[in-house]
Structure formats: C-alpha cells, structure tokens
PDBQT receptor file of N, H, CA, C and O in Angstrom, charges set to zero:
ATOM      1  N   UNK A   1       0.836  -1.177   0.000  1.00  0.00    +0.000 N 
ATOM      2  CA  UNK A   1       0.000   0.000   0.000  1.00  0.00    +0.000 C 
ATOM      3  C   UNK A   1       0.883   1.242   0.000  1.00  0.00    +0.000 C 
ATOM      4  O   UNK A   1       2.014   1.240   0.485  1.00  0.00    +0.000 OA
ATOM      5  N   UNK A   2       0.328   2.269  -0.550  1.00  0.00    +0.000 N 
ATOM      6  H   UNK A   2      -0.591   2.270  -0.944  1.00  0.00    +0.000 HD
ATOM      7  CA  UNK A   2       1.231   3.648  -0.921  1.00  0.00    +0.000 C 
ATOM      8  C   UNK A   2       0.396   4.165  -0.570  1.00  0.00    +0.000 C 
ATOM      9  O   UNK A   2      -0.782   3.914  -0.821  1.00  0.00    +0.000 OA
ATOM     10  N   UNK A   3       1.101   5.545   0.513  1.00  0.00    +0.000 N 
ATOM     11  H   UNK A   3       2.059   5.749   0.717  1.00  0.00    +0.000 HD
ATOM     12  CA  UNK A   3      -0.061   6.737   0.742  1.00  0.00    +0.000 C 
ATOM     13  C   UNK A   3      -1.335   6.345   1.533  1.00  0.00    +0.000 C 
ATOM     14  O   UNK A   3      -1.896   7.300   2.072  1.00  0.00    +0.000 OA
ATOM     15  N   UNK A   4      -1.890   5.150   1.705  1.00  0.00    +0.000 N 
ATOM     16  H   UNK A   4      -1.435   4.374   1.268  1.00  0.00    +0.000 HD
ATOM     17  CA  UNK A   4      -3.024   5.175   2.343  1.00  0.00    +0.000 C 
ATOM     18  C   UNK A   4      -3.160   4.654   3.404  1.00  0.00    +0.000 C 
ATOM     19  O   UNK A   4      -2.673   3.538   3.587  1.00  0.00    +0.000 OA
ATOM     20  N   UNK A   5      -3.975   5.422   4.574  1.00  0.00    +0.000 N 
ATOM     21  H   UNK A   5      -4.370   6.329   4.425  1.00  0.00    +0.000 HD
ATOM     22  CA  UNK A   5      -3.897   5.093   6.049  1.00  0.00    +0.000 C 
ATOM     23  C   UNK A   5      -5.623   4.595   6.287  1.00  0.00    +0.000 C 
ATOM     24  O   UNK A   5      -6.666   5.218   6.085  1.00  0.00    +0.000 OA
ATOM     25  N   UNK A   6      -5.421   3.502   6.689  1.00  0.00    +0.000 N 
ATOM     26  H   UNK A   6      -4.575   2.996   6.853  1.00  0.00    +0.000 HD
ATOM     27  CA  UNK A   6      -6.924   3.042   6.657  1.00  0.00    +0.000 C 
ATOM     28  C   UNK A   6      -7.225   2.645   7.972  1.00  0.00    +0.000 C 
ATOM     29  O   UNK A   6      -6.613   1.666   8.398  1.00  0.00    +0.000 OA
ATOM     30  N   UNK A   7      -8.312   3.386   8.946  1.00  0.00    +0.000 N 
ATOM     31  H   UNK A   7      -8.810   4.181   8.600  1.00  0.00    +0.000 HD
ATOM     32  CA  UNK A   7      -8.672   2.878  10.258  1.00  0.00    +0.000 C 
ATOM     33  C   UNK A   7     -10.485   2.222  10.374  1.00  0.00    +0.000 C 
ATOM     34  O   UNK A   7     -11.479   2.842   9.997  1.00  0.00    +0.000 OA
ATOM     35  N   UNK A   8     -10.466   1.136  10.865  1.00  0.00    +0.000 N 
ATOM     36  H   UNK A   8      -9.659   0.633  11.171  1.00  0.00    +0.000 HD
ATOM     37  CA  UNK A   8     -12.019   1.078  11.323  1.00  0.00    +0.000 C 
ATOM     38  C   UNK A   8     -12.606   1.029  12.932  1.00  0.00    +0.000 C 
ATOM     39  O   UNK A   8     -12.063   0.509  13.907  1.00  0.00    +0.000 OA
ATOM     40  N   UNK A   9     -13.300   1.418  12.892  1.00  0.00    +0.000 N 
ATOM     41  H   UNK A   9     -13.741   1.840  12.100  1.00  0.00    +0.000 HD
ATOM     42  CA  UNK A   9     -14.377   1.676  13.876  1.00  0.00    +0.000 C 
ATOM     43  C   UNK A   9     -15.637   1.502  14.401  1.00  0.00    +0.000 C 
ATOM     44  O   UNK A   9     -16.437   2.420  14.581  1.00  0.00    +0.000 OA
ATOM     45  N   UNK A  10     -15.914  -0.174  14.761  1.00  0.00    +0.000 N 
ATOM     46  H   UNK A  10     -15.264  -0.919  14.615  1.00  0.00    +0.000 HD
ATOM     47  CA  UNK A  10     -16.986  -0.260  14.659  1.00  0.00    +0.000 C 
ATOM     48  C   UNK A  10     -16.781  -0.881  13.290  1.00  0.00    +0.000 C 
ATOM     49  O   UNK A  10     -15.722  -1.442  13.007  1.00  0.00    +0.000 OA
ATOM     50  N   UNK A  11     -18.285  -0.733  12.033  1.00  0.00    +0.000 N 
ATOM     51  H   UNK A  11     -19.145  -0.278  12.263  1.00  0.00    +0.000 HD
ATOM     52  CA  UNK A  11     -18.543  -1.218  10.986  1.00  0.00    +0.000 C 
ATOM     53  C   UNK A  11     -18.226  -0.169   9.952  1.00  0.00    +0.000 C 
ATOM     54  O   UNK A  11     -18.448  -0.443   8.772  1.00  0.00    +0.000 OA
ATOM     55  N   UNK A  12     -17.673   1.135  10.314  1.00  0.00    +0.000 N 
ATOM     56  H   UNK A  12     -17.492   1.357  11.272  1.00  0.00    +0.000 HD
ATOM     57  CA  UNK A  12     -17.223   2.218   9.693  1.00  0.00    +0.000 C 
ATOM     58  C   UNK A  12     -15.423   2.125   8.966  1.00  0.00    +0.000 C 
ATOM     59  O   UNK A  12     -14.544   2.237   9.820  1.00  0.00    +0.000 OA
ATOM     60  N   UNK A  13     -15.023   1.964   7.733  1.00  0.00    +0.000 N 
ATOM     61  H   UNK A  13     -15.737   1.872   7.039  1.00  0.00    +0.000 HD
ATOM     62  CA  UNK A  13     -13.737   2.236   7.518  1.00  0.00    +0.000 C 
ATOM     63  C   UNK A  13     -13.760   3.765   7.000  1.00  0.00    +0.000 C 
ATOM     64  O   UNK A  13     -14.613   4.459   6.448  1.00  0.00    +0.000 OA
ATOM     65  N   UNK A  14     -12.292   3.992   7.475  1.00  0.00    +0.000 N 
ATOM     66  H   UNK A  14     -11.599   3.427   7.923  1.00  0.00    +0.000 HD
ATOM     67  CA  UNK A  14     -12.309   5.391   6.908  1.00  0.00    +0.000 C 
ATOM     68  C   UNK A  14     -10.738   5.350   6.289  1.00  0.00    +0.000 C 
ATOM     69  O   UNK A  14      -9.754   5.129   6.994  1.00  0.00    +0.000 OA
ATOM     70  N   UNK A  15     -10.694   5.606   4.833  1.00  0.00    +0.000 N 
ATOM     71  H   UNK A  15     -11.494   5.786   4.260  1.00  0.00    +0.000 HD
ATOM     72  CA  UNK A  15      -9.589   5.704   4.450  1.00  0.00    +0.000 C 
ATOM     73  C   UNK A  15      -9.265   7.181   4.310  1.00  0.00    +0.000 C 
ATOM     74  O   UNK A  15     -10.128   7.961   3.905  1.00  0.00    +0.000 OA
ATOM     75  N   UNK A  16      -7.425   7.787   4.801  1.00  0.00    +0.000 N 
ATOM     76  H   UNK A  16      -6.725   7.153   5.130  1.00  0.00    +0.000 HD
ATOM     77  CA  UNK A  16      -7.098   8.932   4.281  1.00  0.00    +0.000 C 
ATOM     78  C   UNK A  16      -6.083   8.713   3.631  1.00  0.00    +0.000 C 
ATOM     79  O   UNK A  16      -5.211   7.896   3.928  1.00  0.00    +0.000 OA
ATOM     80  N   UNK A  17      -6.114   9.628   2.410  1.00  0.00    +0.000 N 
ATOM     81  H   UNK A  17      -6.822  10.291   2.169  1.00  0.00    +0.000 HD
ATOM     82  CA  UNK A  17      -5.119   9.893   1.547  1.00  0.00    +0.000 C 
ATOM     83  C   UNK A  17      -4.268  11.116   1.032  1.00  0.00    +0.000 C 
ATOM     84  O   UNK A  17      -4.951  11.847   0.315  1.00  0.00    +0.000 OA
ATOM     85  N   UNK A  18      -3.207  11.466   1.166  1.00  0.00    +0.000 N 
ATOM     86  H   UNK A  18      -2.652  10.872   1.749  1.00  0.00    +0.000 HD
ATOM     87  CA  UNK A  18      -2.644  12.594   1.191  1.00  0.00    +0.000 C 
ATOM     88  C   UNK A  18      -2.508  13.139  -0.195  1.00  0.00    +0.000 C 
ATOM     89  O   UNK A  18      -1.551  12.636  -0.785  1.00  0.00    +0.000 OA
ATOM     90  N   UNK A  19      -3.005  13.790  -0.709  1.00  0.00    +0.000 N 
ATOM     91  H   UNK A  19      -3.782  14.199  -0.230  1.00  0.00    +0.000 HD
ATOM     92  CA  UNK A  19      -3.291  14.085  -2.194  1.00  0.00    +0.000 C 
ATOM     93  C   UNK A  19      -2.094  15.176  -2.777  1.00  0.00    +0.000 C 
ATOM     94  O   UNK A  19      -2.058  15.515  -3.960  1.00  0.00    +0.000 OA
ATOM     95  N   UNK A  20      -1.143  15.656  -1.764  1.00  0.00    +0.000 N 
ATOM     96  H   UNK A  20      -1.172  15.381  -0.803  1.00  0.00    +0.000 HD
ATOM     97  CA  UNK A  20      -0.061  16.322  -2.204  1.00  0.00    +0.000 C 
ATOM     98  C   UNK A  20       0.902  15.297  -2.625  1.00  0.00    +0.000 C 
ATOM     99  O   UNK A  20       1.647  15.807  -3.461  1.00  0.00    +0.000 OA
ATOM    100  N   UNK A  21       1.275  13.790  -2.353  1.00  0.00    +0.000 N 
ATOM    101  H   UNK A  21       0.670  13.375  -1.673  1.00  0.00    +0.000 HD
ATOM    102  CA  UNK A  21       2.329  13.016  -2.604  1.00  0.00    +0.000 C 
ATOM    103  C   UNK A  21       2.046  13.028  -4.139  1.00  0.00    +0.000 C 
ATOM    104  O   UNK A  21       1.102  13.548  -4.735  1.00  0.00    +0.000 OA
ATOM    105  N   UNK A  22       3.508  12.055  -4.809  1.00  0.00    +0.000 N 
ATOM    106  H   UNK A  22       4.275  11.632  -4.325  1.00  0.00    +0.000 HD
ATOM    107  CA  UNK A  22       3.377  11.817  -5.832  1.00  0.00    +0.000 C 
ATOM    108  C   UNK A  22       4.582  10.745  -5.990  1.00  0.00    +0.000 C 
ATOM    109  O   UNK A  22       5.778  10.768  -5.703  1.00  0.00    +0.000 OA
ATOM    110  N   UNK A  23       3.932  10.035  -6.432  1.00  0.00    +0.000 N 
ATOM    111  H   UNK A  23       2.960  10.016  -6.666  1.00  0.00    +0.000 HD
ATOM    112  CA  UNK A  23       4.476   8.241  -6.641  1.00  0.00    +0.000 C 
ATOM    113  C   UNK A  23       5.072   7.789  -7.891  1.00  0.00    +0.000 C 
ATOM    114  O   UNK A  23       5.226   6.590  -8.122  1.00  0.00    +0.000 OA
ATOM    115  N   UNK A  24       5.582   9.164  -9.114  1.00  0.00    +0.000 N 
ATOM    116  H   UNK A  24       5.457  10.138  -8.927  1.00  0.00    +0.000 HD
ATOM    117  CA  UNK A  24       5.730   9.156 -10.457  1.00  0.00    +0.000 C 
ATOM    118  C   UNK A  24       4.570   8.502 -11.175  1.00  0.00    +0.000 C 
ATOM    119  O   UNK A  24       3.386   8.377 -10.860  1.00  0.00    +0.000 OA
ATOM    120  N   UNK A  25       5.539   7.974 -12.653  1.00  0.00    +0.000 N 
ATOM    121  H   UNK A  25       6.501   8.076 -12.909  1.00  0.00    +0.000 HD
ATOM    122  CA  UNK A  25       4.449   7.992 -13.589  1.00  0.00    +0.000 C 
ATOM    123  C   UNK A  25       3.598   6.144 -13.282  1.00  0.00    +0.000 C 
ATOM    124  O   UNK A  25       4.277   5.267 -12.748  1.00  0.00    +0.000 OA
ATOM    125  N   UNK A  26       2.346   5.908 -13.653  1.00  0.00    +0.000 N 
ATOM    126  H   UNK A  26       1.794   6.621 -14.086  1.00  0.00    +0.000 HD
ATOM    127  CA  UNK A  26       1.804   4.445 -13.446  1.00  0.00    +0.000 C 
ATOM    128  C   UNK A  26       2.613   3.571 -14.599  1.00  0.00    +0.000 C 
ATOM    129  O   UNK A  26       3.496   3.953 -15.367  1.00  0.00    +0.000 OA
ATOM    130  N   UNK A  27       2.058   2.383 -14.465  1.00  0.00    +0.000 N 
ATOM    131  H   UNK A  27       1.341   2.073 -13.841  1.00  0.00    +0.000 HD
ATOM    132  CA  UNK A  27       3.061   1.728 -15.386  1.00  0.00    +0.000 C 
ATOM    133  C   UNK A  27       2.422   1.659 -16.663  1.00  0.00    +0.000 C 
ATOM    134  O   UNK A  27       2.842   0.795 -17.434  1.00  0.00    +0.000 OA
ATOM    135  N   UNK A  28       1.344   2.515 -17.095  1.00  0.00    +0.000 N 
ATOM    136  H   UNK A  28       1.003   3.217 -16.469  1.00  0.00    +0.000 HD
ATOM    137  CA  UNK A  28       0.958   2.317 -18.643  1.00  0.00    +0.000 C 
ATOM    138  C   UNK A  28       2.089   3.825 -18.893  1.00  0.00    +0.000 C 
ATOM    139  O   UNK A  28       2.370   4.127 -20.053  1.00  0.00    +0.000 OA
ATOM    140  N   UNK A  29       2.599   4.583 -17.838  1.00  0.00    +0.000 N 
ATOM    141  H   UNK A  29       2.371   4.338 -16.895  1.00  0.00    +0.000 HD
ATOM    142  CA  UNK A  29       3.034   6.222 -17.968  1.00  0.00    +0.000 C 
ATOM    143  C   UNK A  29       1.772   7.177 -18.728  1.00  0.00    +0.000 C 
ATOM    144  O   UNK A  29       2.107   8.034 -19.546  1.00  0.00    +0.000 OA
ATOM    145  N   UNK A  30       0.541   6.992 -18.444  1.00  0.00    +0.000 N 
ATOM    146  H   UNK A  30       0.270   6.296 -17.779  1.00  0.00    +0.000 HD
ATOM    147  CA  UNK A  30      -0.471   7.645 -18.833  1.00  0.00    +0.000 C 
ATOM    148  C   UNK A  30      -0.500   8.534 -17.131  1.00  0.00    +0.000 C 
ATOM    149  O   UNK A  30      -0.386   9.686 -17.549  1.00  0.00    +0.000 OA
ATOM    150  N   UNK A  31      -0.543   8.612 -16.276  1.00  0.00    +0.000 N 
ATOM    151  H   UNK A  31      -0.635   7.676 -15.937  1.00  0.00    +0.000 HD
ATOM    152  CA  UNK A  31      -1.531   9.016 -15.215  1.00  0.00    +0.000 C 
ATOM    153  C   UNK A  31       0.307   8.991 -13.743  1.00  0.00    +0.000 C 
ATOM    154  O   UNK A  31       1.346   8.363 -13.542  1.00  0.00    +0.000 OA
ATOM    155  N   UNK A  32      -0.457  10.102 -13.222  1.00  0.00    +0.000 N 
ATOM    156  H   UNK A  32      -1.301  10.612 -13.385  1.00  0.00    +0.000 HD
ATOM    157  CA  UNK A  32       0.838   9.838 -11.978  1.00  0.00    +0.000 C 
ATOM    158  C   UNK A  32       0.115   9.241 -10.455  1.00  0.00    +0.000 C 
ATOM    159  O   UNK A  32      -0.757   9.720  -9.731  1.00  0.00    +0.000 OA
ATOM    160  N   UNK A  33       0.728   8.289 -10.394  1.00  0.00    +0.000 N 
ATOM    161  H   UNK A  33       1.437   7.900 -10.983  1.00  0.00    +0.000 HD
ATOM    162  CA  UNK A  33      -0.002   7.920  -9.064  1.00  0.00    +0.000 C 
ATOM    163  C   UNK A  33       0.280   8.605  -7.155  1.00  0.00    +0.000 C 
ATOM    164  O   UNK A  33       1.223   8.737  -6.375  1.00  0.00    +0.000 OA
ATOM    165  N   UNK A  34      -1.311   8.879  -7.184  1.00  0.00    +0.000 N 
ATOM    166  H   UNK A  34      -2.077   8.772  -7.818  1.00  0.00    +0.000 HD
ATOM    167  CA  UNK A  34      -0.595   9.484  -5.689  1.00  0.00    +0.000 C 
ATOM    168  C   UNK A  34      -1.108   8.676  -4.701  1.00  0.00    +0.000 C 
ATOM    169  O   UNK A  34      -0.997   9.174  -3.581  1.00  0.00    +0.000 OA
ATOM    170  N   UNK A  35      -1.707   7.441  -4.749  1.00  0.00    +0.000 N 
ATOM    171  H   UNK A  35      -1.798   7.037  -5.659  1.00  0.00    +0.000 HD
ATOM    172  CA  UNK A  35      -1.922   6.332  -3.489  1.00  0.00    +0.000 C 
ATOM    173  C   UNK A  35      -2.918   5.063  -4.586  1.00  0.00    +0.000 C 
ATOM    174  O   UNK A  35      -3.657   5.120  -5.569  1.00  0.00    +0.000 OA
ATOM    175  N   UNK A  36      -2.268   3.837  -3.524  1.00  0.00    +0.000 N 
ATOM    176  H   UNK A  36      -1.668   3.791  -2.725  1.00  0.00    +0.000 HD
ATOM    177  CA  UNK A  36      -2.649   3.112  -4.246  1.00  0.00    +0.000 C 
ATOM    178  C   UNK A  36      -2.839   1.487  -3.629  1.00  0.00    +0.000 C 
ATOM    179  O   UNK A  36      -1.662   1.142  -3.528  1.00  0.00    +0.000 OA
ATOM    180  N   UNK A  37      -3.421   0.671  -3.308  1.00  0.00    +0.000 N 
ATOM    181  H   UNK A  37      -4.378   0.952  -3.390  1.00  0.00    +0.000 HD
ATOM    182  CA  UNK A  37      -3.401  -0.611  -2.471  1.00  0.00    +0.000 C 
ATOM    183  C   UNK A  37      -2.867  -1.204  -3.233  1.00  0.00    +0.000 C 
ATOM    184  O   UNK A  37      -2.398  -2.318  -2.996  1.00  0.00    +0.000 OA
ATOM    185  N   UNK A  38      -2.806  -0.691  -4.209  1.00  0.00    +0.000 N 
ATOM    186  H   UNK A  38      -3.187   0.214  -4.401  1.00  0.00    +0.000 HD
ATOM    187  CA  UNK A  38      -1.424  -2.176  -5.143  1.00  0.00    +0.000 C 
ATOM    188  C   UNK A  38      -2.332  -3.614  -5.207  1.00  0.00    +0.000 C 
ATOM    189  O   UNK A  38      -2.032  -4.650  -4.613  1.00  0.00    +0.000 OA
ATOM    190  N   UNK A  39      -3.545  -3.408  -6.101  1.00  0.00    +0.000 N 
ATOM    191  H   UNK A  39      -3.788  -2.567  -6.584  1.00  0.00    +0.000 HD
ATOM    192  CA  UNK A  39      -4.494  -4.170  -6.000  1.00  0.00    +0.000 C 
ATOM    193  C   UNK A  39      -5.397  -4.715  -4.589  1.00  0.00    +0.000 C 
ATOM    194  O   UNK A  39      -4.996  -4.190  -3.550  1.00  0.00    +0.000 OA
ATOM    195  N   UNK A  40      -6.246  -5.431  -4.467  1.00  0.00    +0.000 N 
ATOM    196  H   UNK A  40      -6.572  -5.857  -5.311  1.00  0.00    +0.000 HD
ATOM    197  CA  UNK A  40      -7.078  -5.637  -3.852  1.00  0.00    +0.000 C 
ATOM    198  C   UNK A  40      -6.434  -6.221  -2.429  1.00  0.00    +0.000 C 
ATOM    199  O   UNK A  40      -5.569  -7.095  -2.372  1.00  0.00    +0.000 OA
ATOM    200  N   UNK A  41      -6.948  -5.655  -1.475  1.00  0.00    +0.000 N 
ATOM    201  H   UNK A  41      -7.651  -4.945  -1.521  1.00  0.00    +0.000 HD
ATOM    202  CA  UNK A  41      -6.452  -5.584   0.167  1.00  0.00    +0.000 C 
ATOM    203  C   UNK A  41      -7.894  -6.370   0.627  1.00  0.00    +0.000 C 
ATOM    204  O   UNK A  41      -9.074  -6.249   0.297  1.00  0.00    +0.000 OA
ATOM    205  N   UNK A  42      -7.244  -7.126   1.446  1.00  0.00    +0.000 N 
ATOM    206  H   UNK A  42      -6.285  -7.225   1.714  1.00  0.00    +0.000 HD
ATOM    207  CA  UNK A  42      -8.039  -7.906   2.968  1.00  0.00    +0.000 C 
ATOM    208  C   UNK A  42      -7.875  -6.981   3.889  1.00  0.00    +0.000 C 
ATOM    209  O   UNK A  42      -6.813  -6.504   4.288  1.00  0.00    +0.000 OA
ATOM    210  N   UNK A  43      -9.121  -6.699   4.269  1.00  0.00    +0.000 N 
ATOM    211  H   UNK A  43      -9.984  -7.087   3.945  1.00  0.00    +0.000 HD
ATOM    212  CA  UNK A  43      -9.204  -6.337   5.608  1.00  0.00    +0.000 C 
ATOM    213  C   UNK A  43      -9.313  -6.705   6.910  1.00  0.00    +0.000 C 
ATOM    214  O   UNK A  43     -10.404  -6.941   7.428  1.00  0.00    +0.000 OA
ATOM    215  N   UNK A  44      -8.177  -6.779   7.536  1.00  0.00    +0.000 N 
ATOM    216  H   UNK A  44      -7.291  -6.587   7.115  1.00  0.00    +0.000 HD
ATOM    217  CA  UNK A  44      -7.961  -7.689   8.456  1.00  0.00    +0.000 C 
ATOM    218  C   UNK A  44      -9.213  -8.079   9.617  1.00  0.00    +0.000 C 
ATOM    219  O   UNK A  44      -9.953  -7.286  10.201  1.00  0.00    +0.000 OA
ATOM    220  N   UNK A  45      -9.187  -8.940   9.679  1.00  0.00    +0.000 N 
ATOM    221  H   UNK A  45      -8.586  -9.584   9.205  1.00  0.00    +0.000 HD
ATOM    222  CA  UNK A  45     -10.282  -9.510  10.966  1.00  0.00    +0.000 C 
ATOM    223  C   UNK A  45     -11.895  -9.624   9.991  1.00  0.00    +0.000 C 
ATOM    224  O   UNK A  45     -12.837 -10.309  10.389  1.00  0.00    +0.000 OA
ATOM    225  N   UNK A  46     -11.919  -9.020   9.028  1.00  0.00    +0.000 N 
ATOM    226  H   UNK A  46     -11.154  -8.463   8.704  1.00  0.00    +0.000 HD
ATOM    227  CA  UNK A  46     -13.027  -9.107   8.118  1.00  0.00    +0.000 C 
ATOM    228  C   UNK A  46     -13.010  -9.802   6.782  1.00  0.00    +0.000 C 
ATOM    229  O   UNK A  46     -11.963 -10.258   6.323  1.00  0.00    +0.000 OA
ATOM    230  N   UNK A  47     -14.193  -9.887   6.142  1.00  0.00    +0.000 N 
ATOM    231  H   UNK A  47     -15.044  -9.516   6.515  1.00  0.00    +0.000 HD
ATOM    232  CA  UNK A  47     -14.772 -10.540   5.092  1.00  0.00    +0.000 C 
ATOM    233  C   UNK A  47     -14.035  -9.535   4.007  1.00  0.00    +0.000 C 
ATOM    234  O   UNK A  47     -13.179  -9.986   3.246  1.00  0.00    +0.000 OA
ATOM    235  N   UNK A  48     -14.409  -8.184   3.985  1.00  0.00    +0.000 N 
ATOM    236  H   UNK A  48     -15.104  -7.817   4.603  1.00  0.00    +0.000 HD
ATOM    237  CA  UNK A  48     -14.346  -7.544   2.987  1.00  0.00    +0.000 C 
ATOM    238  C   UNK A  48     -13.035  -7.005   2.219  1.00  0.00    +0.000 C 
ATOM    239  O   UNK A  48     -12.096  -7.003   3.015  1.00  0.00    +0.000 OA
ATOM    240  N   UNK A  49     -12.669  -6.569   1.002  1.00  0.00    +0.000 N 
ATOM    241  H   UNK A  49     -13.432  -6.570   0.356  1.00  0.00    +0.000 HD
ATOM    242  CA  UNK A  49     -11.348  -6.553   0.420  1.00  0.00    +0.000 C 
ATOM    243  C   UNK A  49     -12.111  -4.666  -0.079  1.00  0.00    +0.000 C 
ATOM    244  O   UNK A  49     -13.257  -4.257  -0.264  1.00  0.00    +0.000 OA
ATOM    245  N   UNK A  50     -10.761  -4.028  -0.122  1.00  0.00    +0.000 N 
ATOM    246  H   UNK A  50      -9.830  -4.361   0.028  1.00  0.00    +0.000 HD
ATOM    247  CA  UNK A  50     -10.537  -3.123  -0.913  1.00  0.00    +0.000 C 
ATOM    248  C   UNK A  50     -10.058  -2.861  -1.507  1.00  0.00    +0.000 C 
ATOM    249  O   UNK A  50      -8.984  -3.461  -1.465  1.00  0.00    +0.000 OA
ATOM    250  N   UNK A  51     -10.135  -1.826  -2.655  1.00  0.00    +0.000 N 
ATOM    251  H   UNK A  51     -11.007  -1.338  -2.688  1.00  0.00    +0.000 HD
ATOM    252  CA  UNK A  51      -8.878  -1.221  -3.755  1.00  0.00    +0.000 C 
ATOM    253  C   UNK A  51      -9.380  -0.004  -4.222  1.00  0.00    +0.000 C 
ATOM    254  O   UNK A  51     -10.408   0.546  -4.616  1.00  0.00    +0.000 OA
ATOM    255  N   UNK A  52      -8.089   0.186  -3.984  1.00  0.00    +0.000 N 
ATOM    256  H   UNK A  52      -7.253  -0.261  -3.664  1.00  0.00    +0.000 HD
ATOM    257  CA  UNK A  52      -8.360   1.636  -4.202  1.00  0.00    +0.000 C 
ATOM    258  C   UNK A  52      -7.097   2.521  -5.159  1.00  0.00    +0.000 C 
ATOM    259  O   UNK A  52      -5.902   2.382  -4.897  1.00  0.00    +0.000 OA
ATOM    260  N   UNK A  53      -7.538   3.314  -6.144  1.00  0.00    +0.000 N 
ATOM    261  H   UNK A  53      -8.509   3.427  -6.357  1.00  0.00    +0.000 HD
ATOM    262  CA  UNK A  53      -5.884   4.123  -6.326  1.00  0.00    +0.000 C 
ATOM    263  C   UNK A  53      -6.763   5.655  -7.136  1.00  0.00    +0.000 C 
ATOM    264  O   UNK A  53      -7.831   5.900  -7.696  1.00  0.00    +0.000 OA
ATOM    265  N   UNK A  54      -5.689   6.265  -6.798  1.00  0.00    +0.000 N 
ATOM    266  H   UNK A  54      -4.821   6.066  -6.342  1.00  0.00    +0.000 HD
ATOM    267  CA  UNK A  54      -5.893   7.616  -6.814  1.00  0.00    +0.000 C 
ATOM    268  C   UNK A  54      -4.918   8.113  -7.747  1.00  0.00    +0.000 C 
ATOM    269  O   UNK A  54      -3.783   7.981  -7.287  1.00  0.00    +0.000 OA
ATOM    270  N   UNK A  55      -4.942   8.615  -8.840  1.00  0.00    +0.000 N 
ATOM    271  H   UNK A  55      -5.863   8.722  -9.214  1.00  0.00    +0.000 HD
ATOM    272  CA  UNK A  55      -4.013   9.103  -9.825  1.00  0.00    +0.000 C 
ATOM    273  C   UNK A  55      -4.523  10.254 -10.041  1.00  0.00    +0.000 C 
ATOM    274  O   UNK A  55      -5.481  10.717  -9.422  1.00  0.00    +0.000 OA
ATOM    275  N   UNK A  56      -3.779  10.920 -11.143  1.00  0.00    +0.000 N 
ATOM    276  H   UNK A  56      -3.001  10.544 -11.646  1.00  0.00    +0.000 HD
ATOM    277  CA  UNK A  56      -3.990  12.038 -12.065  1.00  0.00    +0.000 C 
ATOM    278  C   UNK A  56      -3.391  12.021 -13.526  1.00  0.00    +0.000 C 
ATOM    279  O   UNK A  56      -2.614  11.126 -13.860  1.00  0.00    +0.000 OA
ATOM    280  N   UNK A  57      -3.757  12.992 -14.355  1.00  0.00    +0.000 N 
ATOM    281  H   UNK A  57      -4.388  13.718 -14.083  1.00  0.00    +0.000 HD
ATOM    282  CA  UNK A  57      -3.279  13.228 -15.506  1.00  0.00    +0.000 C 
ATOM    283  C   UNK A  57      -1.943  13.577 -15.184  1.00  0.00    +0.000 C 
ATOM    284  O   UNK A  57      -1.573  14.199 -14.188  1.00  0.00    +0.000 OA
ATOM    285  N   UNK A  58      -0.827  12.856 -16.663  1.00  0.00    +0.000 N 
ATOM    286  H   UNK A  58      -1.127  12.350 -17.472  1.00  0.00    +0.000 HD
ATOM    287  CA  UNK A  58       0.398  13.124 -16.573  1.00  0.00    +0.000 C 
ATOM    288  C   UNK A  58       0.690  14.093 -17.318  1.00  0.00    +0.000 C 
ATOM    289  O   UNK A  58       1.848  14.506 -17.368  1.00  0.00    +0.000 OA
TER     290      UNK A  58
C-alpha cells in the first residue's frame, strides 16, 4: 500500500489519503499515481477486500 492510512471503527472504515504526494508515472506512464493498495487488500479480521488508487493526468 502507498499513501493510504486506513482505520475502522466499529462497521465504519475510513480511508485517508494525502493528495499532495506523488508516486511518479503508473506503469501504462499515462496518469501519476498518488496512493494506491497495489491491487485488492483484505481487511484484516473481516470478510471484505478493498482497492483503491488515486491518480492524475500526466
């Protein structure tokens, strides 16, 4: 995982992401990545998976 801080609470997740980083270019080099689970995450002690990524135009 890059950039992302993920806490739960209860049945509530709350992910933050710092939208000033920058992780260079993605690997097509279309888009710059600024957080990213690096495909699909288990959430520990639970059923459910996430993914998440956050880019921009390069």
């Amino acid at each position: 995982m890059k950039n992302i801080d993920m806490n739960i609470e209860g049945n509530i997740l709350t992910i933050k992401i710092d939208l000033t980083k920058d992780f260079g270019p993605s690997s097509s080099g279309k888009s710059i990545t600024i957080a990213t689970t690096e495909g699909n995450y288990a959430i520990p002690g639970r059923e459910e998976k996430v993914g998440v990524n956050v880019y921009k135009k390069r």
